[in-house]
DRENSEDREN-604151 format. One record per residue: residue in one letter; z, x, y of N, C-alpha, C in turn; residue number from 1. Coordinates in steps of 0.1 Angstrom, whole numbers, plus 5000, padded with zeros to 4 digits. Each point is the difference from the previous one (the first is absolute). Layout:
<pts>
- A,Z,X,Y,Z,X,Y,Z,X,Y,NUM $
...
</pts>
This chain:
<pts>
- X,4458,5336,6380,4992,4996,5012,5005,5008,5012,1 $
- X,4993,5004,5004,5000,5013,5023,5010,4990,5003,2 $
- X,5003,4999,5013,5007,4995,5006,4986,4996,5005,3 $
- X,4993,5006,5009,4991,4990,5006,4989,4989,4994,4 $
- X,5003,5003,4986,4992,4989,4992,5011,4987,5000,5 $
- X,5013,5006,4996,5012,4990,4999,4993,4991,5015,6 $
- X,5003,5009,5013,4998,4997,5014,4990,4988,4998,7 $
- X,4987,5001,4997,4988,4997,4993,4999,4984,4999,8 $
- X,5007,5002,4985,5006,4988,4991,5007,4986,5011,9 $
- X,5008,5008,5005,5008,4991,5004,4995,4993,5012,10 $
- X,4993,5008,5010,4993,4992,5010,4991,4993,4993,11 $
- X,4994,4999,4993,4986,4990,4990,5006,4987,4997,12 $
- X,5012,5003,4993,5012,4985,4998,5004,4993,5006,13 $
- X,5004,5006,5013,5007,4993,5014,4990,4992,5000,14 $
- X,4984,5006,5005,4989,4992,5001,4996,4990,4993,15 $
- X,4999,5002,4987,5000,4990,4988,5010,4989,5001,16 $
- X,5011,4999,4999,5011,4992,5007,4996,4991,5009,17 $
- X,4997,5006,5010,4998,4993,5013,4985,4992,5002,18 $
- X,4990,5000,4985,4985,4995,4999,5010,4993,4989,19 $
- X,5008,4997,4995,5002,4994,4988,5010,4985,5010,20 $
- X,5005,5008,5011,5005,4985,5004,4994,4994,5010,21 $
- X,4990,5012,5011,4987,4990,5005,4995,4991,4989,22 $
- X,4995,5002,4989,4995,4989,4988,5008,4989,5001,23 $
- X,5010,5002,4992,5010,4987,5002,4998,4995,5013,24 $
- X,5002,5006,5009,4998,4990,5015,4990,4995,4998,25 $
- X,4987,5000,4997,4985,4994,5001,5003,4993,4991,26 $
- X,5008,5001,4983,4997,4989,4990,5012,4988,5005,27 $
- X,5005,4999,5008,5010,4991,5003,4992,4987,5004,28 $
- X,4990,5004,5002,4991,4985,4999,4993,4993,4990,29 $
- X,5004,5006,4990,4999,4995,4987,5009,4994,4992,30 $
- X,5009,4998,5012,5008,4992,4989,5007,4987,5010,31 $
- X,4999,4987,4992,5008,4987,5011,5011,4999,4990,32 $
- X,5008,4996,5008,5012,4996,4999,4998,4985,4995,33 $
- X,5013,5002,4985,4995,4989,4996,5018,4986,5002,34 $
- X,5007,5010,4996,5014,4993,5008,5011,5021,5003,35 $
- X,5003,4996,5015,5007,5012,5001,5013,4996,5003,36 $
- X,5010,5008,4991,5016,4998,5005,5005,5011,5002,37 $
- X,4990,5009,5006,5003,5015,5006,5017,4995,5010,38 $
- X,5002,4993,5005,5007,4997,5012,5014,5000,4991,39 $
- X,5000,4997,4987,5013,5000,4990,5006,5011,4997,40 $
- X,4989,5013,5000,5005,5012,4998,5011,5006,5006,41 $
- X,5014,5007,4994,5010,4996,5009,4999,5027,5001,42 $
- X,5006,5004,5013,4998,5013,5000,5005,5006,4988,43 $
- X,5006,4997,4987,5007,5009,4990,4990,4992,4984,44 $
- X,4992,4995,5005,4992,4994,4988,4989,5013,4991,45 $
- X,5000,4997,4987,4994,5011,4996,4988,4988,4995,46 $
- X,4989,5005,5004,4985,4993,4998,4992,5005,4990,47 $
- X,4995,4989,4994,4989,5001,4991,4984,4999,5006,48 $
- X,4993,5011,4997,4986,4999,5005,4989,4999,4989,49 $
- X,4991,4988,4997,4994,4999,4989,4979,4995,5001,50 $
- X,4995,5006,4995,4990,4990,4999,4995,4996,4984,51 $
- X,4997,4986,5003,5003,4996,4990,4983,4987,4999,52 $
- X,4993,5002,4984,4990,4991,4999,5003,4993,4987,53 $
- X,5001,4989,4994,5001,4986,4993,5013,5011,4990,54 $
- X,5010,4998,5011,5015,5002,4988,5011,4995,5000,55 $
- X,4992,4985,5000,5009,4987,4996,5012,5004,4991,56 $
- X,4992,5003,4990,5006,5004,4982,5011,5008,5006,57 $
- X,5000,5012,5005,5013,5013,5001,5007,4996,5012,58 $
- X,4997,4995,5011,5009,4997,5013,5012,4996,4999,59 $
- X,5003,4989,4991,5012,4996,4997,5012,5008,4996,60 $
- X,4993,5009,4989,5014,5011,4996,4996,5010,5008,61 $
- X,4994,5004,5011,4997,5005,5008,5011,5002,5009,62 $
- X,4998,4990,5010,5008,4996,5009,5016,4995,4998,63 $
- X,5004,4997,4990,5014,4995,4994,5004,5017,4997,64 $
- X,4990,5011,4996,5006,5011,4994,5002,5008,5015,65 $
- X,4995,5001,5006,5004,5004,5015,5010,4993,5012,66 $
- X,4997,4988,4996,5013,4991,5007,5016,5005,4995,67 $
- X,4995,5001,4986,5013,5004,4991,5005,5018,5007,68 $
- X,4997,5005,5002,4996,5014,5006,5007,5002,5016,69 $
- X,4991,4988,5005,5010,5003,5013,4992,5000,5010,70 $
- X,4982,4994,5000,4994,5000,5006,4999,4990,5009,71 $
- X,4999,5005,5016,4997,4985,5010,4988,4993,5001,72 $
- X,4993,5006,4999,4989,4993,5004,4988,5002,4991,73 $
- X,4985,4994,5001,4989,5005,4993,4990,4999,5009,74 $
- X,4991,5012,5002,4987,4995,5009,4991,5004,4994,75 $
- X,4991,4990,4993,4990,5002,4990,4986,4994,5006,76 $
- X,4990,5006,4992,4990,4998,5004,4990,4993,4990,77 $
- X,4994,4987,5002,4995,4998,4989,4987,5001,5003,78 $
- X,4990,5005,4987,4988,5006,5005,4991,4987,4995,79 $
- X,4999,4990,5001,4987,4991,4995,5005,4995,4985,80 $
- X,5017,4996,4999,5001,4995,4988,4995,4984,4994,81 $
- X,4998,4999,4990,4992,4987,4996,5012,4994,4996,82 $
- X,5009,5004,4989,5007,4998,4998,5016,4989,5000,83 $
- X,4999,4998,5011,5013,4996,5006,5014,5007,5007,84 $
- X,4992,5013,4999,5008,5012,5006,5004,5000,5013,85 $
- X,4992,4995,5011,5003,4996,5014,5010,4989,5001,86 $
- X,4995,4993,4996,5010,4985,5001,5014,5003,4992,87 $
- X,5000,5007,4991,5012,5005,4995,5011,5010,5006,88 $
- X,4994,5006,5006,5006,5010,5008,5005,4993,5013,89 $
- X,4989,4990,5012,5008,4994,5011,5007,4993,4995,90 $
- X,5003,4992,4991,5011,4995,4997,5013,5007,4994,91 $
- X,5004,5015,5006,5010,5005,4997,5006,5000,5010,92 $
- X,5013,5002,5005,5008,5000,5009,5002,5012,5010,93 $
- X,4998,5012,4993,5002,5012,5002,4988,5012,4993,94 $
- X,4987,4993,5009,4986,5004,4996,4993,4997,5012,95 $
- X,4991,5009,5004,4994,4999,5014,4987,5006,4992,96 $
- X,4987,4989,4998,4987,5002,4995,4986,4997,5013,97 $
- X,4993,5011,4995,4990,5000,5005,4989,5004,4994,98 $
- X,4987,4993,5000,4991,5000,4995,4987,5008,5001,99 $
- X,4990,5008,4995,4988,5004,5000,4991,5000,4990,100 $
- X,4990,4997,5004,4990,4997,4991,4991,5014,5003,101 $
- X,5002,5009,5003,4992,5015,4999,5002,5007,4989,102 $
- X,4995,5008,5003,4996,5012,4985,5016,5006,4997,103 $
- X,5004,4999,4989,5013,5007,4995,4997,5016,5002,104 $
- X,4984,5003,4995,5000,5015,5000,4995,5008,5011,105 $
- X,4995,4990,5008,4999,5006,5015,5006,5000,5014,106 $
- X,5014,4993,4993,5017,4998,5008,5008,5015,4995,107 $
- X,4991,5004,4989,5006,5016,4994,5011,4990,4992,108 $
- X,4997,4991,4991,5006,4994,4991,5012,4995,5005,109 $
- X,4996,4996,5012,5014,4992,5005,5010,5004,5014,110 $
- X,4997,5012,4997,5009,5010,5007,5000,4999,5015,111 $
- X,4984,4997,5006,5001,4997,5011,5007,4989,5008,112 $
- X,4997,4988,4992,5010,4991,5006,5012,5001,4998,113 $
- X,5003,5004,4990,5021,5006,4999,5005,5006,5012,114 $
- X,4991,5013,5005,5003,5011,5005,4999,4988,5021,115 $
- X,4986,4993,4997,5011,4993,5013,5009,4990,5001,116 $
- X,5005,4994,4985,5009,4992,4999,5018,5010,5003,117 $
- X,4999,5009,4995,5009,5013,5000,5000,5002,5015,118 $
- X,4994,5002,5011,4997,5002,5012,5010,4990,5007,119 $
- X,4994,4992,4999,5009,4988,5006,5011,4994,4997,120 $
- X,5002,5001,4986,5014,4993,4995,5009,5010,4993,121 $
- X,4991,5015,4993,5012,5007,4990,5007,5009,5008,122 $
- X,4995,5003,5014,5007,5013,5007,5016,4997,4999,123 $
- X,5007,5010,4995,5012,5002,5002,5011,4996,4988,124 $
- X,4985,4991,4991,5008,4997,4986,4997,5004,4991,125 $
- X,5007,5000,4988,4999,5011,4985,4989,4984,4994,126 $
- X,4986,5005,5000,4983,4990,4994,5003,5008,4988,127 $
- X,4997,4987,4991,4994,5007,4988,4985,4992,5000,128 $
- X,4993,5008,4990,4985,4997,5003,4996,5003,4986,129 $
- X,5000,4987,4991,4997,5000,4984,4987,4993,5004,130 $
- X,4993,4998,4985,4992,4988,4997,5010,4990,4995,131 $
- X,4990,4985,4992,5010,4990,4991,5005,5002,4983,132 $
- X,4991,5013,5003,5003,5001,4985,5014,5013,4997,133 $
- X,5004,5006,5014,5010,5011,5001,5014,4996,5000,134 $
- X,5007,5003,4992,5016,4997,4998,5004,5009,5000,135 $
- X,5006,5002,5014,5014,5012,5002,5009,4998,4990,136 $
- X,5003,5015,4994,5013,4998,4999,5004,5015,5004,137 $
- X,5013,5005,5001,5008,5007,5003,5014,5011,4994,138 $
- X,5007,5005,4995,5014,5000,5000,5006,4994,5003,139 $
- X,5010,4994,4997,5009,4990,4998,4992,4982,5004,140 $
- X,4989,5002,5004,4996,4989,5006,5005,4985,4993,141 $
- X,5008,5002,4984,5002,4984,4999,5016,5001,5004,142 $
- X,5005,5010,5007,5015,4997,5006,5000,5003,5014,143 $
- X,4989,5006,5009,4999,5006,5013,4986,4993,5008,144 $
- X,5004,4991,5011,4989,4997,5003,4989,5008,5013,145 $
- X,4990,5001,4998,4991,5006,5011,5006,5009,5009,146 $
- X,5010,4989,5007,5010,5004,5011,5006,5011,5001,147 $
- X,5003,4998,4989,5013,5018,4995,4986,5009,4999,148 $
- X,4987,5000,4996,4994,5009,4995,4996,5010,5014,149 $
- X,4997,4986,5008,4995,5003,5017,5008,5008,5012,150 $
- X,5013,4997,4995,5013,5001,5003,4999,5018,4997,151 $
- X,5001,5003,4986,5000,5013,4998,4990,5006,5003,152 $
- X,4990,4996,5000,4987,5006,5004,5000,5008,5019,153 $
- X,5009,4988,5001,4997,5003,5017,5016,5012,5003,154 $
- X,5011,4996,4994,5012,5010,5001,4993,5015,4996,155 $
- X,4991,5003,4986,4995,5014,5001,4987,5001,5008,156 $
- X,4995,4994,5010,4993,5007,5009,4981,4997,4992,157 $
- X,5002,4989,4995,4985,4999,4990,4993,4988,5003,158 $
- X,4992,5000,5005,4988,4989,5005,4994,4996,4987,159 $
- X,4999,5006,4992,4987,4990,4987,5007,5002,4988,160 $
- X,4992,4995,4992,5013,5000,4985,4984,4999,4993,161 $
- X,5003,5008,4988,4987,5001,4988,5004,4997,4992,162 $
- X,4987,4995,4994,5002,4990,4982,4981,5008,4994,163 $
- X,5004,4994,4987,4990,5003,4990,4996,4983,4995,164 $
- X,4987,4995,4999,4996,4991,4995,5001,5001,4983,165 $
- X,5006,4992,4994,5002,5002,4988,4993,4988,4997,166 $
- X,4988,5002,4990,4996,4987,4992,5006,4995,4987,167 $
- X,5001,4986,5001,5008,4991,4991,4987,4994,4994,168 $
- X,5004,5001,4988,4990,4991,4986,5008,4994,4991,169 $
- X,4992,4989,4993,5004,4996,4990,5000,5004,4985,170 $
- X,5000,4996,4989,5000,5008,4989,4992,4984,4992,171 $
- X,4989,5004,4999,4989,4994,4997,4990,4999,5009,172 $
- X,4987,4992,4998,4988,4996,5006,5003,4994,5014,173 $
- X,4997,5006,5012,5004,4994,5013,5003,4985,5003,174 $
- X,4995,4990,4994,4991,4986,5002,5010,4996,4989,175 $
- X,5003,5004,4993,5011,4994,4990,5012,4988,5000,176 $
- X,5003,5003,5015,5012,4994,5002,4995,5000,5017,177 $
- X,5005,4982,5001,4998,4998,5018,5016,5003,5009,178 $
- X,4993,5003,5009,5015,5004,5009,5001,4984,5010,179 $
- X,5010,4998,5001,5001,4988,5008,5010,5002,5016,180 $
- X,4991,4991,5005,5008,5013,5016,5017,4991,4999,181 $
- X,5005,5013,5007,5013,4996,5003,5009,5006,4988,182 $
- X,4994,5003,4989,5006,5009,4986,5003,5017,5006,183 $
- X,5007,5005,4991,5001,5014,5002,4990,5009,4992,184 $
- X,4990,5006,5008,4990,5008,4990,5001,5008,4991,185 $
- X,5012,5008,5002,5003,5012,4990,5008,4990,4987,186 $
- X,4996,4992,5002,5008,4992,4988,4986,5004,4989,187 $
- X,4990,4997,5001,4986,5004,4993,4996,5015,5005,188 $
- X,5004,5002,5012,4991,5017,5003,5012,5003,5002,189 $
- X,5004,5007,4989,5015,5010,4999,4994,5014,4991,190 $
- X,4989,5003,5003,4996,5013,4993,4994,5011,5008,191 $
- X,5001,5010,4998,4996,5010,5009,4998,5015,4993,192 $
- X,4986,5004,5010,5000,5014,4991,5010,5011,5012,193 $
- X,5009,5009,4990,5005,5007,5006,5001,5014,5001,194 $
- X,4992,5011,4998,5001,5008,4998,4987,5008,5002,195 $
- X,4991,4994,5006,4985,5003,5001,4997,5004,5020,196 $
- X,5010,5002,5004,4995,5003,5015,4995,5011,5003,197 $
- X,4994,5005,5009,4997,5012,5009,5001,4998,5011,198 $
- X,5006,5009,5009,4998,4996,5014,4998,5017,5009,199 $
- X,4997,4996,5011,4998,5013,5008,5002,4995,5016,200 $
- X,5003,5011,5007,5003,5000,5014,4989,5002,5007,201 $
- X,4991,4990,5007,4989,4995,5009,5002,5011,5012,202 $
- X,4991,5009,4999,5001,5011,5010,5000,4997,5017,203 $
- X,4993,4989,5003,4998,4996,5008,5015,4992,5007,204 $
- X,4995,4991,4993,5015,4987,5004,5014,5001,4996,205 $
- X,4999,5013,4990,5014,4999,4996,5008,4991,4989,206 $
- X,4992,4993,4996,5001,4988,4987,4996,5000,4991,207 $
- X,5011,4996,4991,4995,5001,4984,4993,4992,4996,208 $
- X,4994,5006,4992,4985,4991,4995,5004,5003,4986,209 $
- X,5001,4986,4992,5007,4999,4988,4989,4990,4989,210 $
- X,4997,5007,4997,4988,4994,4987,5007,4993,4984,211 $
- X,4996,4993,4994,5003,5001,4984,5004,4986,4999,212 $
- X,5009,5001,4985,5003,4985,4999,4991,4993,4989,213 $
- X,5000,4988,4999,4991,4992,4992,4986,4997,5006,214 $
- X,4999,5002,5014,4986,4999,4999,4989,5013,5000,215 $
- X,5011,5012,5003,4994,5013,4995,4995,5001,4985,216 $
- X,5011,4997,4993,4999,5000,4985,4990,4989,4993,217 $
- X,4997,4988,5009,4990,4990,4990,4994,4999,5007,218 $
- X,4993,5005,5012,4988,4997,5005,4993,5010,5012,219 $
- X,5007,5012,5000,4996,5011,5009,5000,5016,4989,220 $
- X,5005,4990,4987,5000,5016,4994,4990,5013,4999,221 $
- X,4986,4997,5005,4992,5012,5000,4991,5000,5014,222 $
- X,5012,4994,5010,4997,5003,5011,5013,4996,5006,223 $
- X,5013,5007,5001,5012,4999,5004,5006,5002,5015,224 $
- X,4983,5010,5010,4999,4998,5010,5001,4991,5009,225 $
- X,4995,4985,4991,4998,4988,5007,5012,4989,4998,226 $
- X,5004,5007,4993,5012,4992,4998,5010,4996,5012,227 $
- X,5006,4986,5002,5005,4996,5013,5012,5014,5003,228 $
- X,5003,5000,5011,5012,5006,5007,5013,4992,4997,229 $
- X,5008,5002,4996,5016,4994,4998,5009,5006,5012,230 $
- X,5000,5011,5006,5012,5002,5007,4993,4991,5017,231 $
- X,5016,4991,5004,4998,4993,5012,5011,5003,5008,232 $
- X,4999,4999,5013,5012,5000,5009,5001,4986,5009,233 $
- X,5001,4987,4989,5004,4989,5007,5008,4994,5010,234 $
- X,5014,5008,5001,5010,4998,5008,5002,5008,5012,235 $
- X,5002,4997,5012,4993,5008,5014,5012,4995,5011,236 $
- X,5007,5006,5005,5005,4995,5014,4985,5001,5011,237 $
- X,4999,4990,5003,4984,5004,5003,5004,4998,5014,238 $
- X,4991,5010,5006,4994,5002,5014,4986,4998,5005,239 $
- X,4997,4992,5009,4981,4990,5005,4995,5013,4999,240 $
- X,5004,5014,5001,4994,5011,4999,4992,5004,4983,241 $
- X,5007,4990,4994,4996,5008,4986,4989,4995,4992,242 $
- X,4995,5003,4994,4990,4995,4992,4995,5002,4986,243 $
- X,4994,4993,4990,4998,5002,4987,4990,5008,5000,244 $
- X,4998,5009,4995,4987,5005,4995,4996,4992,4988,245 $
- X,5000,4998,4989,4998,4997,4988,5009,4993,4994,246 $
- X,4996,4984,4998,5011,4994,4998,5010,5002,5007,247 $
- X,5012,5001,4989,5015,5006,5003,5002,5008,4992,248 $
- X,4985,5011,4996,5004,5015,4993,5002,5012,5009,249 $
- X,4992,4995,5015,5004,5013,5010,5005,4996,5016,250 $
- X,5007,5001,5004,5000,4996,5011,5002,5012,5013,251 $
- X,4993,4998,5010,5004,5008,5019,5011,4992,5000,252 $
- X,5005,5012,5008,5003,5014,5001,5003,5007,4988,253 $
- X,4997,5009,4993,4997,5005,4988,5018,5001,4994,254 $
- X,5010,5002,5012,5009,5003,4995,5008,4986,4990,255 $
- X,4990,4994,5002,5007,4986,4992,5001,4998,4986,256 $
- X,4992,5010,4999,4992,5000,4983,5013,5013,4996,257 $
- X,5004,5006,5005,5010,5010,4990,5012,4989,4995,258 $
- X,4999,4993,4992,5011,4995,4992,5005,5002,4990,259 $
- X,4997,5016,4998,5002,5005,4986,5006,5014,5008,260 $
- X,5008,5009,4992,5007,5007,4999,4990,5016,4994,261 $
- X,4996,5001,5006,4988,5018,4997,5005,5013,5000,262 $
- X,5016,4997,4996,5009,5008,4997,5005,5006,4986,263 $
- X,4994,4988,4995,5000,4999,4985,5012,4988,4998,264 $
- X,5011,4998,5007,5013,4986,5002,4990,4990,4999,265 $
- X,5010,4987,5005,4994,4989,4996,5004,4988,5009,266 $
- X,4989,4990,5007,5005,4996,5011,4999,4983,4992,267 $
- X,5009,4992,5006,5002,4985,5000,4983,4995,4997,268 $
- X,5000,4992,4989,4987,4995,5005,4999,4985,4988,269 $
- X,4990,4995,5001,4998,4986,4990,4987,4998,4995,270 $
- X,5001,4986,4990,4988,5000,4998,4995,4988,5002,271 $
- X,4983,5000,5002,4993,4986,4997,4995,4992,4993,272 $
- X,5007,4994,4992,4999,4993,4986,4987,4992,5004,273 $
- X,4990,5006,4992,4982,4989,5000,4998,4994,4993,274 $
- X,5002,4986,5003,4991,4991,4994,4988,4996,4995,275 $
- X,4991,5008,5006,4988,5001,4999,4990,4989,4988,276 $
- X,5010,5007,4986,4992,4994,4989,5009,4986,4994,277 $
- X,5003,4993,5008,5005,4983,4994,4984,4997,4995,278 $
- X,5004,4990,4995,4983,4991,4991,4987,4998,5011,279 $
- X,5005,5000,5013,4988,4996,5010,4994,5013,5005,280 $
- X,5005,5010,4995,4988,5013,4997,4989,4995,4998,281 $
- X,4997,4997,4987,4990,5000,4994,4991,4989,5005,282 $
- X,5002,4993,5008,4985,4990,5009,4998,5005,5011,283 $
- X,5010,5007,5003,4996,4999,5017,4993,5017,5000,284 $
- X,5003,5007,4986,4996,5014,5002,4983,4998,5001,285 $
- X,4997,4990,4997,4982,4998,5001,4998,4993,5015,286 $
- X,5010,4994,5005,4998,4997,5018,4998,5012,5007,287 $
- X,5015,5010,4995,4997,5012,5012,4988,5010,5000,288 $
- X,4995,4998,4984,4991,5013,4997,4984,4991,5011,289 $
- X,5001,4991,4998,4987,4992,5011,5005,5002,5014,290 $
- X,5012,4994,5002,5004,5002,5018,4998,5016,5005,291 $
- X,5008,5011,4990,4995,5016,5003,5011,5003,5014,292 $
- X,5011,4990,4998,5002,5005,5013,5015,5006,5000,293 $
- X,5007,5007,4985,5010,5007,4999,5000,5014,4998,294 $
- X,4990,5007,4999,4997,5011,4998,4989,5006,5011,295 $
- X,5004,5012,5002,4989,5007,5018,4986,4997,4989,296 $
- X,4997,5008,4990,4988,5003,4990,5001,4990,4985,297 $
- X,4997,4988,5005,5008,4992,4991,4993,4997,4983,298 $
- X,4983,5007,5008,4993,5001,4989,5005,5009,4986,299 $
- X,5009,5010,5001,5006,5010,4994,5010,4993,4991,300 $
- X,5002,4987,5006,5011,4998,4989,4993,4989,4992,301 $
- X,4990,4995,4999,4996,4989,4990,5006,4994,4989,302 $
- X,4998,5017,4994,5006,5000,4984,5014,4993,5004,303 $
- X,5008,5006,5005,5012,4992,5000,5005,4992,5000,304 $
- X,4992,4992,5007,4999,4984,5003,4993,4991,4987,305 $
- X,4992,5005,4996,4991,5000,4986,5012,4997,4989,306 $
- X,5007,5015,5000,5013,5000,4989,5011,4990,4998,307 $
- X,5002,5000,5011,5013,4985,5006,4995,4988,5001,308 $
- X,4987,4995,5001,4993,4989,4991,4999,4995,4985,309 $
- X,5003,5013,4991,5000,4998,4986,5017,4997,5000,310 $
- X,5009,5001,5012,5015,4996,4992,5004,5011,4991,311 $
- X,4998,5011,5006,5009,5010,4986,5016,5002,4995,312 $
- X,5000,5004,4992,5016,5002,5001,5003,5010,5002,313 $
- X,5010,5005,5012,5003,5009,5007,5011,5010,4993,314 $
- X,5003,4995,4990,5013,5004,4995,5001,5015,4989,315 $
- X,5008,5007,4999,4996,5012,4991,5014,5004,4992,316 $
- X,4996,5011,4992,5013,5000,4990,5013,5007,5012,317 $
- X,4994,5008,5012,5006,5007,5009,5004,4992,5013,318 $
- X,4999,4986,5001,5004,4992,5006,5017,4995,5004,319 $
- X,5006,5000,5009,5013,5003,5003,5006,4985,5003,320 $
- X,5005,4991,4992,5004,4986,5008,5011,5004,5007,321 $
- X,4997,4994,5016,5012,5001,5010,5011,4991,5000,322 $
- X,5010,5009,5002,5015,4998,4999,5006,4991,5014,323 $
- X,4992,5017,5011,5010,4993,5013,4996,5018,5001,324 $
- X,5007,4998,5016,4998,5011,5012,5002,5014,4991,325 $
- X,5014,4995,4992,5004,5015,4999,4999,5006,4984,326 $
- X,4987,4989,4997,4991,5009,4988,4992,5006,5007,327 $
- X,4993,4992,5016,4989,5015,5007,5009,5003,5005,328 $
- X,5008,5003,5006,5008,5011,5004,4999,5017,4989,329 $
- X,5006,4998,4993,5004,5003,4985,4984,5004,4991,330 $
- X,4987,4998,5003,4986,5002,4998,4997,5009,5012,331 $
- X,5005,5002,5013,4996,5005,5010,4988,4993,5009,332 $
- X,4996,4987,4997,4996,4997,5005,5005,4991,5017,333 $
- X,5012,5000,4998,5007,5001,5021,5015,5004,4997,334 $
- X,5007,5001,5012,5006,5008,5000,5013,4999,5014,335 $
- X,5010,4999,4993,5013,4993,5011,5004,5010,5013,336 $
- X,4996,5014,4997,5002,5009,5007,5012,5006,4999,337 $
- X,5007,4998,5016,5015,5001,5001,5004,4985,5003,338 $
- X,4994,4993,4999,5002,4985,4999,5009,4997,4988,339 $
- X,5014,4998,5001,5007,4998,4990,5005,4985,5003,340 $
</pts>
């Protein structure tokens, strides 16, 4: 790329940036406050940023697995849960909820309200910004909590930290076995495919765009284009300046997205253990394919939704049951760095 194209590029982004948090300013009226303990937030707190629709079922080992971690606070958004999702959430101690009943896909799946929840309350602190179905984990994470991770993050000079979404399955028919909240999910989704990625460097943003996995392999196989994105950059010393582009696969300022090493080395990074397919896949996958409101072209994915209604079994002879960190370590799928 010229330099004056680079030149180009980069003033388009600043711009983009700055329409991306005008947005959030205008969607901030879409959301009421449903109990706020923003005031408990103390300045060295590491925050959880979530939106969240009927996930009663996951919240519990949710929130215990982040509490466990090192997390202060939570500021979640519930989007019109039926569930008991609201009422379960204001009754947490260390959870500040707020409610909207608008479109998930024309918040840009959420993003907008995060980005002015992040505005007001993440400036200055290390946000992470999962769904309910995302489980950090890390290097050393069952001996080192958050703290140390944030800690090192900020001594080498690094604002964001990258992970890879890794999907967890069972080994049988999805619907086979019920998950009960408050249980550990990988106790049933302890399988994973490992060896099926592709990824490339996003010319634009700077970010890996990481394809494959089990839902490449059972339900995008003859169109692997469409297959979800896995690489995220959840963890952010965030600044009111910044903003998501896509989910938490790209974020402004572009430099946030280099969390990888284009040297050919290898930088600190984790993963997001997905939940996705516990047993209540398979009902609700015929809610979202009617609602249409998780996908930009949502018509494109039918079939998918279609598939995950028959309950398949996700499992194959090339299926990897998870050990712990430092079998993906050791698979290459993250990576401790100079993080010793």
């Amino acid at each position: 790329m010229t330099w004056a194209a680079e030149a180009w590029l980069a003033y388009r982004l600043r711009w983009k940036r700055r329409r991306l948090l005008f947005r959030a300013l205008r969607k901030r009226r879409q959301l009421d406050p449903v109990r706020d303990l923003t005031s408990l937030i103390k300045p060295d707190d590491i925050l959880v940023f979530s939106t969240v629709r009927n996930e009663a079922l996951r919240l519990p080992f949710f929130l215990a697995h982040y509490r466990a971690l090192g997390v202060g606070h939570f500021l979640i958004v519930d989007n019109d849960s039926d569930d008991g999702t609201q009422e379960y959430l204001a009754a947490q101690p260390d959870v500040s909820v707020w409610h909207s009943g608008h479109s998930y896909k024309l918040s840009r799946f959420g993003v907008d309200w995060l980005t002015w929840l992040q505005i007001r309350f993440g400036h200055g602190h290390w946000c992470l910004t999962v769904d309910a179905d995302e489980i950090l984990i890390y290097p050393h994470h069952d001996t080192r909590p958050m703290q140390a991770l944030t800690e090192w993050l900020d001594a080498h000079g690094r604002q964001s930290f990258g992970t890879m979404m890794l999907d967890m399955y069972p080994k049988g028919k999805l619907d086979a076995e019920r998950y009960e909240a408050g249980a550990d999910p990988f106790e049933r989704l302890c399988w994973f495919d490992g060896g099926n990625y592709v990824m490339q460097k996003k010319r634009d943003l700077h970010n890996l765009w990481i394809q494959g996995g089990v839902r490449a392999r059972k339900f995008f196989a003859e169109r692997p284009e469409r297959a979800p994105t896995l690489g995220k950059t959840p963890l952010v010393k965030w600044n009111r300046r910044f903003a998501y582009v896509s989910s938490a696969h790209s974020i402004l300022p572009r430099r946030l997205n280099l969390v990888y090493d284009d040297q050919g080395g290898e930088r600190l990074s984790g993963i997001l253990l997905h939940t996705k397919f516990l047993h209540v896949v398979v009902a609700r996958s015929a809610e979202e394919k009617h609602r249409a409101e998780h996908f930009a072209n949502s018509a494109l994915y039918d079939d998918y939704y279609d598939s995950l209604q028959t309950a398949p079994d996700l499992w194959c002879e090339q299926s990897h049951r998870l050990t712990g960190w430092r079998q993906l370590e050791a698979m290459g799928l993250m990576s401790r760095g100079n993080w010793t």
